[in-house]
MARKOLPA-130088 format. One line per field, with one value per residue (C-alpha): residue in one letter; x, y, z. Coordinates in steps of 0.05 Angstrom, whole numbers, plus 5000, padded with zeros to 4 digits. Each point is the difference from the previous one (the first is absolute). Example, Ala and Ser with C-alpha at 12.3 -4.5 7.8 and 13.67 -1.06 7.14 Angstrom:
% residues 2
res = (a | s)
X = (5246 | 5027)
Y = (4910 | 5069)
Z = (5156 | 4987)
***
This chain:
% residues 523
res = (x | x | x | x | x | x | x | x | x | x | x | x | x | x | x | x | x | x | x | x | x | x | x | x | x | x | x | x | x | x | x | x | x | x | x | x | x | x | x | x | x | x | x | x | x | x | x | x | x | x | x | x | x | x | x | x | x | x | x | x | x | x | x | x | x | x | x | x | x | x | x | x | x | x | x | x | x | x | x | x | x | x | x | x | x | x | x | x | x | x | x | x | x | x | x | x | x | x | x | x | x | x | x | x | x | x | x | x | x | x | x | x | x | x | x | x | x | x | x | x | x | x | x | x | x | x | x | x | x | x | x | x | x | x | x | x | x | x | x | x | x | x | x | x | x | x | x | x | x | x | x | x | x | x | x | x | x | x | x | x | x | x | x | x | x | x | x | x | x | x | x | x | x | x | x | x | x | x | x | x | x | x | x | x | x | x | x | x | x | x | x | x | x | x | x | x | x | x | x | x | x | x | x | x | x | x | x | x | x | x | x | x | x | x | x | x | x | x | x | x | x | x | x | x | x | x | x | x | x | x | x | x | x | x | x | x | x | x | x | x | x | x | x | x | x | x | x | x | x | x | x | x | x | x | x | x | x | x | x | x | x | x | x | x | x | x | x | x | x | x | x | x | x | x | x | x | x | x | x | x | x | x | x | x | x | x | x | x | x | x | x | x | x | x | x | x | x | x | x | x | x | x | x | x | x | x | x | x | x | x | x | x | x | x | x | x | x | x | x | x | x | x | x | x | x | x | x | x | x | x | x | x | x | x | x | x | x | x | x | x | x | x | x | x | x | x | x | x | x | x | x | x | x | x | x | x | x | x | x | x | x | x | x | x | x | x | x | x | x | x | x | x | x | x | x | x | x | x | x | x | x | x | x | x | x | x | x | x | x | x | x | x | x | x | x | x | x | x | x | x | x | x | x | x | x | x | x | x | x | x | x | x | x | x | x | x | x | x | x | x | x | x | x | x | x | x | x | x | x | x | x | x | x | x | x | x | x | x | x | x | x | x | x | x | x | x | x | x | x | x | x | x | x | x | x | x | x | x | x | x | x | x | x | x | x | x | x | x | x | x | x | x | x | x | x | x | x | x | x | x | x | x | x | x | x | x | x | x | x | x | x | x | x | x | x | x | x | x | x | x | x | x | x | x | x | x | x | x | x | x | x | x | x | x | x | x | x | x | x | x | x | x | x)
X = (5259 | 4983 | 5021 | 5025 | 4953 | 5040 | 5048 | 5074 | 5034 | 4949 | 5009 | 5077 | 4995 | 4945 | 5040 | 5059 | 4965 | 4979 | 5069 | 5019 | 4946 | 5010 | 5073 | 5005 | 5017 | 4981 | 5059 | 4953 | 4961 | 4965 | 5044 | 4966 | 4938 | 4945 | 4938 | 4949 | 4943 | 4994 | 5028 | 4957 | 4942 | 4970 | 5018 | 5036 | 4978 | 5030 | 4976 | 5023 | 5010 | 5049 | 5028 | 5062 | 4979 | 4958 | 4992 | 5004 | 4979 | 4992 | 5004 | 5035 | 4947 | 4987 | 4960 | 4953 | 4968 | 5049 | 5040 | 5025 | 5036 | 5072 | 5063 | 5033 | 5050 | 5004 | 4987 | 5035 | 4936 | 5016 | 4951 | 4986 | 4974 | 4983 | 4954 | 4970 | 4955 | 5050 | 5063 | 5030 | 5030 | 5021 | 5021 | 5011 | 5024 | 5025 | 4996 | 4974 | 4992 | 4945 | 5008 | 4968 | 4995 | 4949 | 4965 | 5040 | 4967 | 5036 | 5006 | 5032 | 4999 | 5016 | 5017 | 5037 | 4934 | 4959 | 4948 | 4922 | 5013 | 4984 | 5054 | 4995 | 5037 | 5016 | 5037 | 5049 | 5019 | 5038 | 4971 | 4930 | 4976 | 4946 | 4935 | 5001 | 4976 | 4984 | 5015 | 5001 | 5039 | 4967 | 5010 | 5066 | 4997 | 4964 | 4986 | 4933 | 4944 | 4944 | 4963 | 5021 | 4952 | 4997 | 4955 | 4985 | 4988 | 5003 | 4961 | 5009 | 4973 | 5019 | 4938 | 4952 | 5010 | 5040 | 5049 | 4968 | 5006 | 5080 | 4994 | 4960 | 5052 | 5054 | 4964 | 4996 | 5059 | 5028 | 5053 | 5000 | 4950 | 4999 | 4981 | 4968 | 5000 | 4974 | 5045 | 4984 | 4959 | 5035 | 4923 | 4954 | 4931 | 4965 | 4937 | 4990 | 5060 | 4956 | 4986 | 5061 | 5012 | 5065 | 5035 | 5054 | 5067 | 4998 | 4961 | 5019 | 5077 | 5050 | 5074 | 5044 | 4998 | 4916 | 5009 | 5043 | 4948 | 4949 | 5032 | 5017 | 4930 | 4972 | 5056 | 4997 | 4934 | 5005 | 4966 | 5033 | 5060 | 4977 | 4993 | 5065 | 5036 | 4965 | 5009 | 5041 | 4963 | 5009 | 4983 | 4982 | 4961 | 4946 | 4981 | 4992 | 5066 | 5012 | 4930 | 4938 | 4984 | 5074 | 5023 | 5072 | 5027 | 4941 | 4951 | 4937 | 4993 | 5014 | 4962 | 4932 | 4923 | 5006 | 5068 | 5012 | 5064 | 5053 | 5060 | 5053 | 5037 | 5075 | 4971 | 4961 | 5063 | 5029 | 4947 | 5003 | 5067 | 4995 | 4933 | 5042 | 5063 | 4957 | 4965 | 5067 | 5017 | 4932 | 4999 | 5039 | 5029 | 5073 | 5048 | 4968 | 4937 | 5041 | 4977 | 5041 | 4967 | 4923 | 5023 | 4994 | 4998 | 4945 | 4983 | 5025 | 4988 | 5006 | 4993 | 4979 | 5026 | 4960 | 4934 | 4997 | 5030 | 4989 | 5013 | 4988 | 4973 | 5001 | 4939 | 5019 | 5072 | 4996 | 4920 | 4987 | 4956 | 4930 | 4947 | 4940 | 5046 | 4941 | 4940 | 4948 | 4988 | 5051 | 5025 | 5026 | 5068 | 4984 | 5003 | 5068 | 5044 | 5072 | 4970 | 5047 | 4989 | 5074 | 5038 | 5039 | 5052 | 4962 | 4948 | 5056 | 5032 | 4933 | 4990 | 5070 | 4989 | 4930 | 5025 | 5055 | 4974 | 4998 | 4961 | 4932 | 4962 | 5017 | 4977 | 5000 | 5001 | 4983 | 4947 | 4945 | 4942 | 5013 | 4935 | 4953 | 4953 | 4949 | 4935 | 4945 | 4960 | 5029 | 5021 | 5028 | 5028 | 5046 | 5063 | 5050 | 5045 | 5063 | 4994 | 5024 | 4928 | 5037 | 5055 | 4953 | 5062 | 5053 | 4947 | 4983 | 5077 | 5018 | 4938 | 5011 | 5072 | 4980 | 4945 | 5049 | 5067 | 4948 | 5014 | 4967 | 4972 | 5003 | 4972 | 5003 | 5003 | 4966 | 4981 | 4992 | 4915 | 4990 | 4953 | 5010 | 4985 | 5009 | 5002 | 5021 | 5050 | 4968 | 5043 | 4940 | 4964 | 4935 | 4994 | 4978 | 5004 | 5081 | 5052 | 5024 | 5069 | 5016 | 4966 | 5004 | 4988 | 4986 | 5020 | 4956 | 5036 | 5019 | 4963 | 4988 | 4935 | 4986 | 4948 | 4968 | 4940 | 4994 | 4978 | 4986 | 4931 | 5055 | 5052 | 4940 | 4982 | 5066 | 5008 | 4933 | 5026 | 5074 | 4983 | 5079 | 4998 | 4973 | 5008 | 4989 | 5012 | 5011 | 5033 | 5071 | 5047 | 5052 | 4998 | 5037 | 5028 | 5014 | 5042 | 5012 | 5027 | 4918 | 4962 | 5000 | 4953 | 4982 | 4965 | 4977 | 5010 | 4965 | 4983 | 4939 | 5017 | 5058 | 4971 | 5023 | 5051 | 4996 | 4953 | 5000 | 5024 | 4949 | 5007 | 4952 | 5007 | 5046 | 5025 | 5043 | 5026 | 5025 | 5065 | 4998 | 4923 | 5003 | 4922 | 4985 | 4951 | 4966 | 5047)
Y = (5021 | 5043 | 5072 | 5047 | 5055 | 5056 | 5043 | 4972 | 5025 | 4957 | 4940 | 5012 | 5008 | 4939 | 4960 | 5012 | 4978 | 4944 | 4972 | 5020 | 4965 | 4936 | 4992 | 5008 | 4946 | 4996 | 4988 | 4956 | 4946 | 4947 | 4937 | 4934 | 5019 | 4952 | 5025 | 4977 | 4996 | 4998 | 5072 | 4998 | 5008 | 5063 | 4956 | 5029 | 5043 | 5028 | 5073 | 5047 | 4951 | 5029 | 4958 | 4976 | 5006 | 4998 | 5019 | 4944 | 5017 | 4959 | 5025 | 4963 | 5003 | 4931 | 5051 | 5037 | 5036 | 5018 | 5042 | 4945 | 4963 | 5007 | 5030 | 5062 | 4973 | 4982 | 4938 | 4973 | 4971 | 4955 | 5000 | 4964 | 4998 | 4943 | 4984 | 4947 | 5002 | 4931 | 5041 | 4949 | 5062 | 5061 | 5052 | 5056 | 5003 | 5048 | 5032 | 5053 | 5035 | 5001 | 5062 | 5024 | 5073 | 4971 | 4950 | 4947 | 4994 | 4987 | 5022 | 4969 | 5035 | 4946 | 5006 | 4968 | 4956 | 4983 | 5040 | 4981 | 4925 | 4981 | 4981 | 4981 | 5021 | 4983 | 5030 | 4971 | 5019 | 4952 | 4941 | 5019 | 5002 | 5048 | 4976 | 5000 | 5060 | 5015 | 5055 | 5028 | 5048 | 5043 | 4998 | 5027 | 5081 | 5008 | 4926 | 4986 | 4977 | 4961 | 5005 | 5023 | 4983 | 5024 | 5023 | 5068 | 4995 | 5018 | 5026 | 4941 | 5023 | 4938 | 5002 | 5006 | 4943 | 4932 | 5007 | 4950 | 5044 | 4998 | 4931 | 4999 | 5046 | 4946 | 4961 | 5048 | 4995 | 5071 | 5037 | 5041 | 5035 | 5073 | 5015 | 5076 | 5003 | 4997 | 4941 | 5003 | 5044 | 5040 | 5000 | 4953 | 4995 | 5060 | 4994 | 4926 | 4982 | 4969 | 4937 | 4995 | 4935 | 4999 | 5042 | 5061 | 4981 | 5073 | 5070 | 5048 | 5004 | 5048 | 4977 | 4950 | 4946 | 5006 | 5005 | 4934 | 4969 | 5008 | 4974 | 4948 | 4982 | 5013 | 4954 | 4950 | 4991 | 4938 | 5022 | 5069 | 4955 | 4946 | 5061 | 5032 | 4932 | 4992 | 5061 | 5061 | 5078 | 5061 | 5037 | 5073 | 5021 | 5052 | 5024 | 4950 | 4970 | 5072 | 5034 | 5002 | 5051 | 5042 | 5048 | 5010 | 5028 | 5009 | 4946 | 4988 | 5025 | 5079 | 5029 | 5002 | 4973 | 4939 | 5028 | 5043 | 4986 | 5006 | 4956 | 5051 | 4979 | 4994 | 4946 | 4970 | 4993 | 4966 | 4952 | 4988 | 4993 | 4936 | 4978 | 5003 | 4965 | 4951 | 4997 | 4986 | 4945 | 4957 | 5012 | 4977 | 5059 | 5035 | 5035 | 5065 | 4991 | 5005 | 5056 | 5058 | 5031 | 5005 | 5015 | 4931 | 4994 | 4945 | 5027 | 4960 | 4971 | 4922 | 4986 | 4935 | 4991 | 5042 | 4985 | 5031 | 5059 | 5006 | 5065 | 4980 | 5070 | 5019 | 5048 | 5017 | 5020 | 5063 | 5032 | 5053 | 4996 | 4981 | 5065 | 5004 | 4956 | 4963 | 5030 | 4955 | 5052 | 5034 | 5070 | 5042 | 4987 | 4936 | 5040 | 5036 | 5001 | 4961 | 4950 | 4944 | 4928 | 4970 | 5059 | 5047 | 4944 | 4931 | 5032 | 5023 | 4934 | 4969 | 5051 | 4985 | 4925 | 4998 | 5050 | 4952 | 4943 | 4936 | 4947 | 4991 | 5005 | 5054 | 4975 | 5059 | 4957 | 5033 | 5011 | 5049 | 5001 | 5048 | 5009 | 5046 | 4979 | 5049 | 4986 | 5040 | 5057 | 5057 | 5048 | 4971 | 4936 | 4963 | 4964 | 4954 | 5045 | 4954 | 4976 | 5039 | 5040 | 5041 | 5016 | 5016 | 5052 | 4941 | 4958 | 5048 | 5010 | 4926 | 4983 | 5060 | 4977 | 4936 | 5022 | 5058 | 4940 | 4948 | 4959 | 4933 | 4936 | 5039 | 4945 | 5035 | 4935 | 5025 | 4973 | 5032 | 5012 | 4926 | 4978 | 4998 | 5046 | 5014 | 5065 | 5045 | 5057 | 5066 | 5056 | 5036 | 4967 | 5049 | 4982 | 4924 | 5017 | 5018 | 4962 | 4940 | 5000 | 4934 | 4944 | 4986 | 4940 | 4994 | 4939 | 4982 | 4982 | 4934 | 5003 | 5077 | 5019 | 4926 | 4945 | 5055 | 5001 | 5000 | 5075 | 5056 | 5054 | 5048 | 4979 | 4988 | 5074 | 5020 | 4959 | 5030 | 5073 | 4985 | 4960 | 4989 | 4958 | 4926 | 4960 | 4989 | 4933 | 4988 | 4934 | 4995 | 4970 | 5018 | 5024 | 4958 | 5030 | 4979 | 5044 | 4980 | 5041 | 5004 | 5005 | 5020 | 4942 | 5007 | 4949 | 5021 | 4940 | 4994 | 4956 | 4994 | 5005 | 5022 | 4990 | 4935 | 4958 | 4955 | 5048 | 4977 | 5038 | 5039 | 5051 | 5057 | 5027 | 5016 | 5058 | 5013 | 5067 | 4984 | 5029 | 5069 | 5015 | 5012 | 4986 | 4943 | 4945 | 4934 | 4943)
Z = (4752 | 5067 | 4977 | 5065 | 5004 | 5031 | 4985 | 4968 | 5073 | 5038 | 4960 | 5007 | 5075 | 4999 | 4964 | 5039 | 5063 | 4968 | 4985 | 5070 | 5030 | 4961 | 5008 | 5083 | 5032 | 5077 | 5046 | 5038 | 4959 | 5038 | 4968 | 4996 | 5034 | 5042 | 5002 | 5057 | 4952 | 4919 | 4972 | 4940 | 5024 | 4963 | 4935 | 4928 | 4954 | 4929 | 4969 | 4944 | 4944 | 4942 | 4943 | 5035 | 5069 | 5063 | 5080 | 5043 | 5063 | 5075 | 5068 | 5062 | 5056 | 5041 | 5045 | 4951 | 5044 | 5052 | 4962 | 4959 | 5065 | 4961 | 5033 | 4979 | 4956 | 4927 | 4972 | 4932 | 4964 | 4945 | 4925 | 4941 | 4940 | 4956 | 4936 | 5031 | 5062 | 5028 | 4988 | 4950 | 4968 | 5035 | 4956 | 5057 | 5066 | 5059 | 5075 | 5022 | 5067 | 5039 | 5046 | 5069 | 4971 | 4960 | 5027 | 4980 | 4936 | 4932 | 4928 | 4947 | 4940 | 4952 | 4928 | 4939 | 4990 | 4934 | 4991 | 4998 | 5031 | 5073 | 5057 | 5065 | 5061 | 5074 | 5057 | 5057 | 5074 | 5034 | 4990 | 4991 | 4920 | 4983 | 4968 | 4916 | 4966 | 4916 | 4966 | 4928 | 4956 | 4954 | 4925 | 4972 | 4983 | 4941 | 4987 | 4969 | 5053 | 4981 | 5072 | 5060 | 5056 | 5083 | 5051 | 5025 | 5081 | 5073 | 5063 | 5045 | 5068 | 5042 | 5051 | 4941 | 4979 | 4969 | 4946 | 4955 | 4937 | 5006 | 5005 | 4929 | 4981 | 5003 | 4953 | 4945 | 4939 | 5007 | 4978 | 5062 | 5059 | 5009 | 5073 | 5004 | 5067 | 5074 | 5011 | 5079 | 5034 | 5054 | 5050 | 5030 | 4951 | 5026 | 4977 | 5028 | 5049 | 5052 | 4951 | 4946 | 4963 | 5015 | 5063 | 5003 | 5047 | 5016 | 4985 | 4961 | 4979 | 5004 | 5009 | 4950 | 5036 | 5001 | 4932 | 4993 | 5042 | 4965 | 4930 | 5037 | 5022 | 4922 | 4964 | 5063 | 4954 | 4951 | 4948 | 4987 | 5009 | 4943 | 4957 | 5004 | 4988 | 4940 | 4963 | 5005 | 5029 | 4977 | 5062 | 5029 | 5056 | 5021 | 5062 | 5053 | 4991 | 5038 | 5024 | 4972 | 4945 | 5006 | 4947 | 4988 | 5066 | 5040 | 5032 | 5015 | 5065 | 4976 | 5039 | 4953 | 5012 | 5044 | 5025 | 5042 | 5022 | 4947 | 4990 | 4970 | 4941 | 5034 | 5043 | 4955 | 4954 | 5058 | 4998 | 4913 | 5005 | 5043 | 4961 | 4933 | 5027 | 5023 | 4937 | 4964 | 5044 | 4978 | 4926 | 4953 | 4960 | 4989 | 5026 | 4961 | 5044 | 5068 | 5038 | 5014 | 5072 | 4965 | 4936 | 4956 | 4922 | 4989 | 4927 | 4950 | 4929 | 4982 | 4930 | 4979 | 4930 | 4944 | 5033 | 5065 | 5036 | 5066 | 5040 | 5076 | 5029 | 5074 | 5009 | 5079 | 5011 | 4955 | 5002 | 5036 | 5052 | 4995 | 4982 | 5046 | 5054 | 5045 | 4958 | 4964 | 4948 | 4946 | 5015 | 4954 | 5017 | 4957 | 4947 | 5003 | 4940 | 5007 | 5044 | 5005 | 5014 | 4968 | 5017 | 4948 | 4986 | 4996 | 4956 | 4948 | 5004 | 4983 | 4943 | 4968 | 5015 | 4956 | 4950 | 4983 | 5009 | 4952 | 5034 | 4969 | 5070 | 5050 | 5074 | 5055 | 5061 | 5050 | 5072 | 4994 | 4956 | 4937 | 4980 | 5023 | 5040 | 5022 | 5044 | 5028 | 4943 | 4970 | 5017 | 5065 | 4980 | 5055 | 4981 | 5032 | 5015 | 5014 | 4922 | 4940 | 5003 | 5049 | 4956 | 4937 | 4960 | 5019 | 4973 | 4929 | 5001 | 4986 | 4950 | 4961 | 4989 | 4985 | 4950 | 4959 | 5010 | 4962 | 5051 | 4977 | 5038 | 5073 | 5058 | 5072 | 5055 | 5069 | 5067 | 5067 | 4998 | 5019 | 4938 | 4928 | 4948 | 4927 | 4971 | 4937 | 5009 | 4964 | 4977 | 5034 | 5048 | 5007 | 4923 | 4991 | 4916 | 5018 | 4976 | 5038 | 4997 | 5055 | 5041 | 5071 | 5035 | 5079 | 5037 | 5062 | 5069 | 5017 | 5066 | 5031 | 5006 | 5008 | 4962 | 4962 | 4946 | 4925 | 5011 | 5044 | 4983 | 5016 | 4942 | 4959 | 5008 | 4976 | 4940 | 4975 | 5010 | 4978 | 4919 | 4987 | 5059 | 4977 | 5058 | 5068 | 5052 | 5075 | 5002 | 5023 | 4957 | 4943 | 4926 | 4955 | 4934 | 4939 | 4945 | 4924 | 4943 | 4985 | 5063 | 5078 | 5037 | 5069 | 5043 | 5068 | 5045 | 5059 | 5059 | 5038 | 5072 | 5042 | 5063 | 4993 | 4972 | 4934 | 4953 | 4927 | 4940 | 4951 | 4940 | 5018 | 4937 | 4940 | 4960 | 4939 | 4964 | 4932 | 4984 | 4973 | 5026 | 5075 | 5010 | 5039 | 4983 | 5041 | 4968)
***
């Protein structure tokens, strides 16, 4: 079950708002409304499976791209649920309200279900019936899980390329998808944007409606749509759902190398708060996940039976800012003790959440590479220094707990870097002949970065000076996993091309850690 991660007054007053929020009623609801084109355009979606329940989630917007073309009034949308994909037997129904505030968008959360079945739902407005989407609960608390089975994915930079890989997605007999991230991008594809695959409607974005826009224009996509009506997402977000590479309150533009001219962080909370609203009103999560101005709780832990915990991690709201903002090369300020990259409270709620734990695999969810990842001879290696590499005593903090909590079968789920890699997480990472105390596995972007290669000299270079890494690939793609009460499988699913639409499927590779070992070996 998501666990609140604040304080027992915020989730009072949270919870409060909550109720408040769900039981207004709007004076003025749009009754029996005509709309000049189809409403459902942007499709359904379902996320945050539990035993008894799920989010259902649509958005009214017969014009996607203009804001969503609705007036400002509330519409009374009606759902269902059935166990059958014809609706021959509908065990749950309702209304709920789409409103203007937020983008006319809707979430049901529904509940009294059966746990680890699949249902199908549907929406109404007026007249107009929404297309059919699939979802799935997760296995009952505690309930013994013979395989659970979902994809790790994300970065799905529309000009880069086609979303064929969601489309393979759809195809695939999950349990559920966990999206890491960089949903949208919020700029134009700097580094090529003379020739993309696939054009912008605008520049760079900045207000909420910009924001709704360009959801609109990802999920106006039929493939990302095919894959959220087949299976329900456990979703978070990094930084281009907001600005590239921004730390907790500050953003990219800070005034370092490449920067001159700072963006303080009042107006850049001015421009997260609308990126997160607008975040909210695509995805389909809870109430908890609302934002509150730019403060949003998207930490939270799904258990899936006695198999799989997973603790959804949001690396961006809480860091502080980046060391050596706009330099290529570490400072020392990289190395500064009480670094934080989860902030004071999400890291002890991840602590407490391992310590006591039951689920035979822990899965840290989350957006930026864990491992280190040093390039360049000593002593002046060079490190990414938007990953946890920046954040090295945040980094020792949480693997020494781990380590001394013996906690066992640790698998760390990453995307962001825009290729796939597989690595070992050392207690000590300058000592290869340290113990490993987890595994993490990097998915590769659906399309940024575009077609790709099967390698790089430069990634090469760094696997060779970096031994608990094991491996490297440039295709786009997803990672699909596989978890048993024995084993951790991982299957790195790429395609060749996004440059174009139609690519086939292939396994690059595979990987498996068996349960208690946390090494990683070719399957």
């Amino acid at each position: 079950m998501p666990i609140s991660p604040f304080s027992r007054r915020g989730f009072i007053a949270g919870s409060a708002a909550a109720a408040a929020f769900a039981m207004i009623h709007p004076a003025r609801v749009w009754a029996d409304p005509v709309f000049a084109r189809y409403p459902f355009r942007l499709g359904v979606a379902s996320g945050d499976p539990l035993p008894t329940g799920v989010v259902l989630w649509t958005r009214l917007a017969p014009e996607p791209l203009n804001g969503g073309g609705m007036p400002m009034r509330a519409v009374e949308v009606g759902w269902e649920i059935a166990t059958d994909a014809r609706f021959r037997d509908v065990v749950q129904k309702g209304t709920a309200l789409a409103r203007p505030e937020l983008g006319h968008s809707v979430h049901v959360e529904a509940d009294g279900l059966s746990p680890a079945r699949p249902y199908w739902y549907r929406f109404r407005a007026g007249q107009e019936i929404s297309p059919i989407g699939r979802t799935k609960t997760a296995p009952a608390a505690g309930a013994t899980a013979e395989k659970v089975t979902f994809v790790n994915a994300g970065c799905q930079r529309y000009d880069d390329g086609w979303f064929t890989a969601w489309r393979h997605v759809a195809g695939e007999d999950l349990d559920f998808v966990f999206h890491y991230g960089d949903y949208i991008y919020e700029s134009r594809n700097r580094r090529n944007a003379s020739i993309p695959v696939r054009d912008y409607d605008a520049d760079e974005i900045h207000s909420v409606v910009d924001y709704r826009n360009r959801y609109a224009l990802y999920k106006l996509d039929p493939d990302l749509q095919a894959a959220h009506a087949a299976h329900p997402f456990i979703v978070s977000f990094d930084d281009h759902e907001v600005d590239n590479n921004w730390a907790g309150a500050y953003s990219e533009e800070d005034g370092g190398e490449g920067f001159p001219v700072a963006v303080p962080p009042e107006l850049f909370a001015f421009r997260k708060q609308m990126a997160l609203q607008a975040w909210y009103e695509a995805m389909p999560v809870r109430r908890a996940q609302l934002p509150r101005g730019t403060d949003i709780t998207a930490y939270r832990r799904l258990d899936f039976g006695n198999l799989v915990a997973l603790h959804s991690l949001d690396t961006r709201s809480f860091r502080d800012d980046q060391p050596c903002r706009g330099a290529t090369m570490a400072c020392d300020d990289r190395l500064r003790p009480g670094s934080h990259i989860l902030g004071d409270a999400q890291e002890k709620w991840l602590m407490q959440g391992l310590r006591g734990g039951q689920a035979k695999w822990n899965v840290l969810a989350q957006q930026v590479m864990m491992m280190q990842r040093r390039s360049g001879d000593a002593p002046n290696y060079a490190y990414s220094l938007d990953k946890w590499d920046a954040y090295p005593d945040a980094r020792n903090r949480l693997l020494k707990f781990v380590s001394e909590a013996r906690v066992q079968n640790l698998c760390v789920l990453t995307g962001d870097v825009h290729n796939a890699w597989v690595g070992e997480l050392k207690a000590d990472f300058d000592n290869e002949k340290s113990a490993t105390v987890g595994t993490e596995f990097v998915a590769t972007s659906i399309t940024s970065t575009g077609d790709g290669a099967e390698s790089t000299p430069a990634a090469e270079a760094i696997v060779a000076k970096n031994p608990h890494i094991k491996f490297f690939n440039d295709r786009r793609g997803y990672t699909l996993h596989e978890a048993t009460p024995t084993k951790m499988t991982a299957h790195f699913r790429t395609v060749p091309f996004v440059s174009k639409p139609d690519a086939p499927l292939e396994t690059k590779a595979s990987f498996v850690v068996e349960a208690g070992s946390s090494r990683v070996a070719r399957a």
